[in-house]
N, C-alpha and C positions, 0 to 999 in steps of 0.2 A: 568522438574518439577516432583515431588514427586508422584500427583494426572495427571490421562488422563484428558480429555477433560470430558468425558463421567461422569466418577469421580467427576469433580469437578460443572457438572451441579446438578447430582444426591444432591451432600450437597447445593445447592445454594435453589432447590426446597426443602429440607429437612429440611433445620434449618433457610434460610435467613427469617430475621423477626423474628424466632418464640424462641428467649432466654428462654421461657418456656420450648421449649422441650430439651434445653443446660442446663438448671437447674434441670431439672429429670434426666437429664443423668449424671449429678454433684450426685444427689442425691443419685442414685445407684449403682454410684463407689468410691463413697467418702461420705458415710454416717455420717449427725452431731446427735451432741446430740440434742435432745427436750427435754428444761427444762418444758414443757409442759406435760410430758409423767407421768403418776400417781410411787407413789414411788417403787420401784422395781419390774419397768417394762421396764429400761434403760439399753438398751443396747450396748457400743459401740464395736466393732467389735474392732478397734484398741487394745483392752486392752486383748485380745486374742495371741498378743505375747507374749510368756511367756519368760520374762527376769530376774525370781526369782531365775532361777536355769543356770543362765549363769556366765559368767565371765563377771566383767565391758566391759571389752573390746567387750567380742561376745555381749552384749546387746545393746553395741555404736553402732555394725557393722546392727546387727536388727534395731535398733531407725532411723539412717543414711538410710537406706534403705527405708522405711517405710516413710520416708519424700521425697526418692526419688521418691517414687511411687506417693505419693501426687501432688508434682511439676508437675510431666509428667503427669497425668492425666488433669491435670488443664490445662499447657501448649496443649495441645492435644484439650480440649474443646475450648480454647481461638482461636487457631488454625483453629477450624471448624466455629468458625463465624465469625472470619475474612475473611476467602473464602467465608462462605454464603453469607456477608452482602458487597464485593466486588462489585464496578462495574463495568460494562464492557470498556473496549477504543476501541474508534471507529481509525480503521487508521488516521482520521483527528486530532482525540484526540493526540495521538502517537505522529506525525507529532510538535503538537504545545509543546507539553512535556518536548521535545527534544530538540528544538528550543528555549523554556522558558531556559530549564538545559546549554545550552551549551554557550548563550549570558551571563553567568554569570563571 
């Protein structure tokens, strides 16, 4: 597996339960707009690729990117609370799983 043991205790005490602290962490790597925010004091960070002075194509290749990062950020948090919010099998659990899966 990807995460130790050690690893994957650390995120279960870290994030299981707490989507609060998976939505700041959403918050500070992928910051949204606040239509709340008074008028030009908005700022999105996205709009800092500068694609005015590209070629369609190198803007595609920024734009494509810049979604990829989006995707994997997100996949990456969805990732940490399904580990956190995992739980654990007991060998008995295991035993019956298997026995459910295999009688099929």
């Amino acid at each position: 597996m990807r995460f130790s043991e050690h690893e994957i205790s650390l995120i279960k005490n870290t994030f299981g339960g707490n989507d609060a602290l998976l939505k700041l962490l959403r918050k500070v790597f992928l910051p949204e707009l606040d239509p709340e925010l008074p008028i030009g004091q908005m700022v999105d960070l996205w709009m800092t690729v500068d694609v005015a002075n590209k070629t369609p194509e190198q803007a595609m290749v920024e734009i494509k990117a810049r979604n990829g990062i989006i995707m994997h950020v997100e996949n990456q948090l969805m990732q940490l609370k399904v580990l956190a919010n995992a739980g654990e099998e007991t060998p008995e659990m295991i035993k019956a799983r298997v026995k459910k899966d295999s009688s099929k």
